[in-house]
N, C-alpha and C positions, 0 to 999 in steps of 0.2 A: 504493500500500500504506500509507502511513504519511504522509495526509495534512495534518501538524501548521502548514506554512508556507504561506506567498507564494513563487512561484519568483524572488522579486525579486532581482537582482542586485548586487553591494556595492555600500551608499554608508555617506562617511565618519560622516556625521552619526548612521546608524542604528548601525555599527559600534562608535561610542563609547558612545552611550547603552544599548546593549546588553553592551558592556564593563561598564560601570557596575552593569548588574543584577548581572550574573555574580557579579562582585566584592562583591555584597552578601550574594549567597547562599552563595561559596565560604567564607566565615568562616565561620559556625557548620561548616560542612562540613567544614574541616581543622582545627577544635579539635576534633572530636569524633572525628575517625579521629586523630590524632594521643591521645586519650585509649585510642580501641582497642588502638595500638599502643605504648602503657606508655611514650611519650613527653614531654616539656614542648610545649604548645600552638603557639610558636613557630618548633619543628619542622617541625613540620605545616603552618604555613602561610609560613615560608621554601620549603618545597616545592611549595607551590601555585604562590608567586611567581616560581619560577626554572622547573620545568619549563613551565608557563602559558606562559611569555614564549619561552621558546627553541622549544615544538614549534610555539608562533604564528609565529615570525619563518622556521623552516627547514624546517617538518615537511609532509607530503606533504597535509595537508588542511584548505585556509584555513576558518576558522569553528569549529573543532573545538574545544574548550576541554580543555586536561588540568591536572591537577593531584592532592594526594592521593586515595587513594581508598582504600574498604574493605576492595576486593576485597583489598588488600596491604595493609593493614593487620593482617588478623586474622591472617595470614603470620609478619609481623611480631614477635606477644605473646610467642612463645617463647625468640625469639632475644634481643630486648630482656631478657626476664627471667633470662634464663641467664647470657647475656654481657656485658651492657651495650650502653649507646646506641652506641658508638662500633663496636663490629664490626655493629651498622646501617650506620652510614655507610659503611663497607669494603665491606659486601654487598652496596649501593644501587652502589657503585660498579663494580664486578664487575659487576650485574645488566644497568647501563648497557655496558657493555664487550660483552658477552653479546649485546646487543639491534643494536647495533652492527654484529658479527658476523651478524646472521642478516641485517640490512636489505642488507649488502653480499655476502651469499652470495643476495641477491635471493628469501629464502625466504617472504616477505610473499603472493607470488603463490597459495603453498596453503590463501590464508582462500577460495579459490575452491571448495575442499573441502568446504566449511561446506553443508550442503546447508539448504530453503528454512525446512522444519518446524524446524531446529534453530534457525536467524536466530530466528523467530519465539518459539519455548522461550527463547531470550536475551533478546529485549525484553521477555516476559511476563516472566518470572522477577526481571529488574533491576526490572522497574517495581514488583515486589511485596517486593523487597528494600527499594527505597528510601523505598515505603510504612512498611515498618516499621522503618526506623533511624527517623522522624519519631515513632514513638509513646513515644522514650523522654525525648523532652518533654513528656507528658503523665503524668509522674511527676516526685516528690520524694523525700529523705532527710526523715524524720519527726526526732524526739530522738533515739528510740533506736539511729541509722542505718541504721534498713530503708527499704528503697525499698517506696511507695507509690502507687497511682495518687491522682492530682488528685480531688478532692472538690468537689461543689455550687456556690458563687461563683467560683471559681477554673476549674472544670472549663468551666461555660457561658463565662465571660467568655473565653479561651481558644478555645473550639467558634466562639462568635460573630467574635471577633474572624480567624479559619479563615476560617469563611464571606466575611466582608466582603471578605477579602484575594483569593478566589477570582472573588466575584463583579465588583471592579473588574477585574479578568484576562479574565476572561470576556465583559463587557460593552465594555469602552471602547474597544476595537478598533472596535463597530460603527458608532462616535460619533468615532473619529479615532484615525491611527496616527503624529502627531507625535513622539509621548512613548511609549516601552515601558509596553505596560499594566503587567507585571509590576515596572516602575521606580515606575510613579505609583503603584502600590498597596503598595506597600511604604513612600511615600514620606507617603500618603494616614492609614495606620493607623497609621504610627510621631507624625504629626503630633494625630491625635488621641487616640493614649494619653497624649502629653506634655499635651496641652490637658485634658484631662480627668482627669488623672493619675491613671491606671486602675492595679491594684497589678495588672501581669504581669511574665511573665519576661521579661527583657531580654537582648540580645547578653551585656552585661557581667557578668550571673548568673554564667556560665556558665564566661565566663575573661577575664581579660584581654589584649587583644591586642597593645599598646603593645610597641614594641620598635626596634631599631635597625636598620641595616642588615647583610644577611647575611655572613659574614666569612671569609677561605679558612680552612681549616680541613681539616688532614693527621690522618686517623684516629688517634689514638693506639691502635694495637694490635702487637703482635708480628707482622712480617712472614718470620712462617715457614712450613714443611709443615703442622705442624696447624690454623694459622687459617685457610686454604686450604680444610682439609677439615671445617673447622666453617662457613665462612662460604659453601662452594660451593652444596651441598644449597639454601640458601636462596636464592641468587642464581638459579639456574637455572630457581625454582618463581615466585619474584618475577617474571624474565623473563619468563618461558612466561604468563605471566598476566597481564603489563601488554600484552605484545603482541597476545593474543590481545582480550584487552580493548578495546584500542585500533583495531585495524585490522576488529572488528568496529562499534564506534562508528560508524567513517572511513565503511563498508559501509551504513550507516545514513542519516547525515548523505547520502551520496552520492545513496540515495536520495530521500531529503526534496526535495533541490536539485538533482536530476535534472542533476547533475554530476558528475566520479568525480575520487576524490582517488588521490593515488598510494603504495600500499602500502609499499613498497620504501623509500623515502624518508621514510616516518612512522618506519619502525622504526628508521632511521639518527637521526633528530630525537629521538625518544623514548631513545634510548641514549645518546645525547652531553648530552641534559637530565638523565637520571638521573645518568652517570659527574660533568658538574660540582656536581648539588645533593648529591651525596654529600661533594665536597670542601666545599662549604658550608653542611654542617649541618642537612641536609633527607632529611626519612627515604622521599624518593622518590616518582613516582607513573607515571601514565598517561593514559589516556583518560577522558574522566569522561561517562558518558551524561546524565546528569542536567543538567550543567549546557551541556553542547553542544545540549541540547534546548530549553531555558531561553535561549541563545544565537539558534539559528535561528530561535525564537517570536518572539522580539522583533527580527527582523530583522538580524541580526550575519551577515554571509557573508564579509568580507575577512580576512586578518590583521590588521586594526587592531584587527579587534574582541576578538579573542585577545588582544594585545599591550595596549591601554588592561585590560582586566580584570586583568591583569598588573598592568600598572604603577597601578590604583587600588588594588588589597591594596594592595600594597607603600608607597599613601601613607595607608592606611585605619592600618597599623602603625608608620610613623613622625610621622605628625604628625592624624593626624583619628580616633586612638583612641577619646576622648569621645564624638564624634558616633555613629559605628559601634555602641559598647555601649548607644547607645540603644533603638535599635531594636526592637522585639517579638519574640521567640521566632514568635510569633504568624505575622505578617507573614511568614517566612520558610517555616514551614510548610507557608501556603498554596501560596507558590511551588511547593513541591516537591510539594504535592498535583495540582496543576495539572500540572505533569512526566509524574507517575506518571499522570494519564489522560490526556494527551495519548502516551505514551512505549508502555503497554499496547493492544496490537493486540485491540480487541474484536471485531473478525470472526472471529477465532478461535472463539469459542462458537458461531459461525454456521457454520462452514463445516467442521467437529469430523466433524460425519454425513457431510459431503459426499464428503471427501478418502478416502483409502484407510485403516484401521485402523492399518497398522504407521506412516503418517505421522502420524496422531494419535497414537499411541501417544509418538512420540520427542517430540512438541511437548509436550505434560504432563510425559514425564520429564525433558527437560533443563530446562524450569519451575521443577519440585520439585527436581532435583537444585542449581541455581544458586539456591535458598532455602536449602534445607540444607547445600552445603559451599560452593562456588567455584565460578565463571565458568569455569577453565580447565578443572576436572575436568568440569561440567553439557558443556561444548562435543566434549570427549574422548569423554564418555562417549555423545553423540547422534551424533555421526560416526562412531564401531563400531558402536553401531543401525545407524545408514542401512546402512551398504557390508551388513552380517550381513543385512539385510531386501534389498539387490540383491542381493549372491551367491545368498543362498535364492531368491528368485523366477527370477534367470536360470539357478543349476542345472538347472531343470526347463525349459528352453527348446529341452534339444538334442535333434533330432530328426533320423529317418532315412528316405528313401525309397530305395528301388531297381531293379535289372531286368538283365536278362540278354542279355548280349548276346557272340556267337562264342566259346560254352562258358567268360565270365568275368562275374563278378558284379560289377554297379557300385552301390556303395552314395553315396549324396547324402549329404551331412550339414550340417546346418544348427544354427547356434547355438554359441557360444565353449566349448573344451575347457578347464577351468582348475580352480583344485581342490575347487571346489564343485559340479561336472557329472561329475566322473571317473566316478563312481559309474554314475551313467545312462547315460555313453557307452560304457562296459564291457560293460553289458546290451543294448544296443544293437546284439551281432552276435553269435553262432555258427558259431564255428570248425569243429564237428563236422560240421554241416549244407548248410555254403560248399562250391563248387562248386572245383576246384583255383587256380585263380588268382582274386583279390579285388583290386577299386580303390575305394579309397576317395574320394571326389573333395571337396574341401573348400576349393570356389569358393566357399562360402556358411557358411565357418567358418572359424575360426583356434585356434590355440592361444595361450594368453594367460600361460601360467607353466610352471614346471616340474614339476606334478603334473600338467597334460596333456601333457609328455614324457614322464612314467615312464608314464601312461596309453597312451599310443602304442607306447612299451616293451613296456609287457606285452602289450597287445593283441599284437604283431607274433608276440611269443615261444608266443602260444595257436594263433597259425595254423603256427610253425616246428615244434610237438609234431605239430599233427596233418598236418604233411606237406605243408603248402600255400603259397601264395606267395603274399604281400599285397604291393601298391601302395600310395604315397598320390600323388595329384595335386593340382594347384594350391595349392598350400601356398604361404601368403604369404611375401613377403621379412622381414617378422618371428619369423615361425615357423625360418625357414631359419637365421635369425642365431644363434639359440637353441638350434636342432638344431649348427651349430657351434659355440656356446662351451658346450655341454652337452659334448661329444668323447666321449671313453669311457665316462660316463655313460647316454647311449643310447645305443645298437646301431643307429643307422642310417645309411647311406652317401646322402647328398644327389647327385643327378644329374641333368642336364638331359634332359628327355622330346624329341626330334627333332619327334613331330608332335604333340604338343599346346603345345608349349614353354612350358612350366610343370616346375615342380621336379615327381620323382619319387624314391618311395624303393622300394628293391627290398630283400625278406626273403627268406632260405631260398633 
């Protein structure tokens, strides 16, 4: 599906020079989501360096790269603006706690839920999100402080210097995979803008990275009732969306590398990195698709390679600031254009006619939905699709044959009773027209919920007016469990049949 890599196995050498990308591309990336969420830049990439490093070392899926990210960031603007940085920190903390909570309640298992069309809706929709965080280097602040797009010399030199960065990426793989292509082109177009000193934007434009090491750091907020109930709402939206974010990456990655990471275990690593960047001054992250993509392209599969992209931020901010703000806007770009079409599943276009309408249908909606609000809501909202588009198709599944035999009607049924079939399985018999005794025989059904109890219910009670005496046979031992802890709720006495031995219920 998502042929982007080599199934190549970890090695150190590749691990670190693919570290080294990473870390070149996470800067612009965590000053600009740290600007999203009405942060100081530092922030942001304290965040990168601390969750990066801990979900590299503990988290359920070597190769993966986390750090800040958008999708929690935009999260983020309100809370910042209302309350200040610091009930960030407190909520990041919480959110960690939360995440924590769910990896050890072992609830990672229902990204299995995710069905195929929706996967697909995510990676379209991320690749078309991170498309357009890139276009807003392709503007500036004029005099009068309006933003404008890039004009004429500026705009080509810019275009061109795109292209160049793509086509070394593109090309030098087929000429040799010593060196990350995505490394040597970066390293390629930053050396010739210094040589030719071409007037573009640079790392340093943008902001300054320089800074010291991260520091413990106890939220100063009021530890009462109401900052609970201000800082919870966010913690639990933040959660719900690093995770989801995340263990859908892992899902990704897993395929790339035709290995499987472990759910369970990411979202334990992912909570224990948010709960301590919280104490250190880091307004949180997750999973990052983009640069876990940018990772496996260039060969990175072990934790080293997590762990060195880690530990390069973190020397890019204490001692190799100058160097880093050199770099090209440019340069960086391209990477992330490269991402975004490697990342974007183009057989989708192809295969749109093929599939069924209501799965094309969820793949475009969660697309659009994860452009216009969030990952967690686009994911929510294509998983009520899917199950609304099976329950409709299987309501209409259950069917009835039958026949007559020693003045009793045996009816067959076929297809799950639950609360999107009640309807049909209702219509599905004639109490008035039944013969005095009815069995209903349901080898080749089950009931699946408690709207085909009460369905069972009433049916029983249309045969108890008109005077007649209904059966059920072969009722699973699930069905049976449910007709038990239903108890006075339905009307029916469970009892073992002698010669078919199978449950039977006996009405009237």
């Amino acid at each position: 599906m998502f042929d982007l890599a080599s199934r190549a196995p970890a090695n150190a050498k590749n691990d670190i020079l693919s570290g080294l990308t990473v870390a070149l591309a996470l800067v612009p990336e965590a000053v600009a989501f740290a600007f999203v969420a009405g942060v100081d830049p530092l922030v942001g990439l304290y965040a990168a360096f601390m969750v990066g490093l801990i979900t590299a070392v503990i988290g359920g899926r070597p190769g993966m790269i986390s750090g800040a990210t958008g999708a929690l960031a935009v999260v983020m603007v309100s809370l910042v603006a209302d309350h200040g940085v610091e009930y960030l920190f407190i909520t990041v903390v919480l959110m960690g706690i939360l995440q924590i909570l769910a990896g050890v309640s072992r609830l990672g298992k229902f990204i299995r839920m995710v069905p195929h069309p929706v996967m697909l809706g995510f990676v379209n929709g991320l690749a078309i999100v991170i498309f357009l965080a890139q276009l807003s280097q392709f503007k500036f602040i004029d005099d009068n402080g309006n933003l404008q797009w890039l004009e004429s010399t500026q705009l080509y030199l810019l275009l061109g210097l795109i292209a160049l960065t793509m086509a070394i990426i593109h090309f030098l793989p087929k000429f040799t995979r010593a060196v990350p292509s995505s490394l040597a082109a970066i390293l390629v177009v930053t050396l010739l803008v210094i040589g030719m000193n071409l007037d573009t934007r640079t790392v340093g434009d943008i902001a300054s990275i320089a800074g010291g090491l991260p520091s413990f750091h106890i939220p100063q907020v009021p530890y009462t009732l109401e900052t609970l109930i201000i800082i919870l709402p966010y913690a639990v939206i933040l959660a719900a969306i690093g995770l989801i974010e995340s263990l859908l990456t892992l899902t990704l990655v897993d395929e790339i590398t035709e290995t499987r990471g472990r759910g369970n275990k990411e979202c334990v690593a992912q909570g224990i990195a948010n709960t301590a960047t919280g104490m250190f001054g880091g307004m949180g992250g997750c999973a990052m698709i983009g640069q876990s993509m940018i990772n496996v392209n260039s060969g990175g599969r072990g934790r080293l390679s997590g762990i060195s992209a880690a530990l390069f931020l973190l020397a890019f901010i204490l001692v190799a600031s100058p160097l880093i703000e050199m770099i090209p806007v440019a340069a960086l770009i391209g990477v992330m254009f490269i991402v975004v079409v490697g990342t974007f599943e183009w057989s989708s276009f192809r295969i749109l006619g093929k599939i069924p309408k209501s799965d094309a249908f969820v793949l475009i909606l969660v697309s659009g939905v994860t452009v216009a609000t969030d990952l967690a809501i686009a994911v929510v909202v294509g998983v009520i699709c899917s199950a609304l588009v099976f329950a409709w198709k299987h309501a209409k599944h259950t069917q009835v044959t039958h026949k007559d035999l020693d003045g009793s009607r045996i009816y067959y049924l076929r297809g799950p009773i639950f609360f999107g079939s009640v309807q049909n399985f209702l219509e599905l018999f004639d109490p008035a027209q039944d013969p005095k005794d009815v069995i209903i025989d349901f080898e080749r059904s089950r009931v699946a919920d408690h709207s085909g109890l009460e369905a069972i219910d009433t049916l029983a009670e249309r045969y108890v007016r008109a005077g007649k005496t209904l059966h059920l046979r072969h009722l699973t031992p699930e069905c049976k469990q449910l007709l038990a802890k239903a108890g006075n709720m339905v009307e029916l006495n469970v009892i073992e049949d002698p010669d078919y031995k199978v449950a039977s219920d006996t009405l009237g």
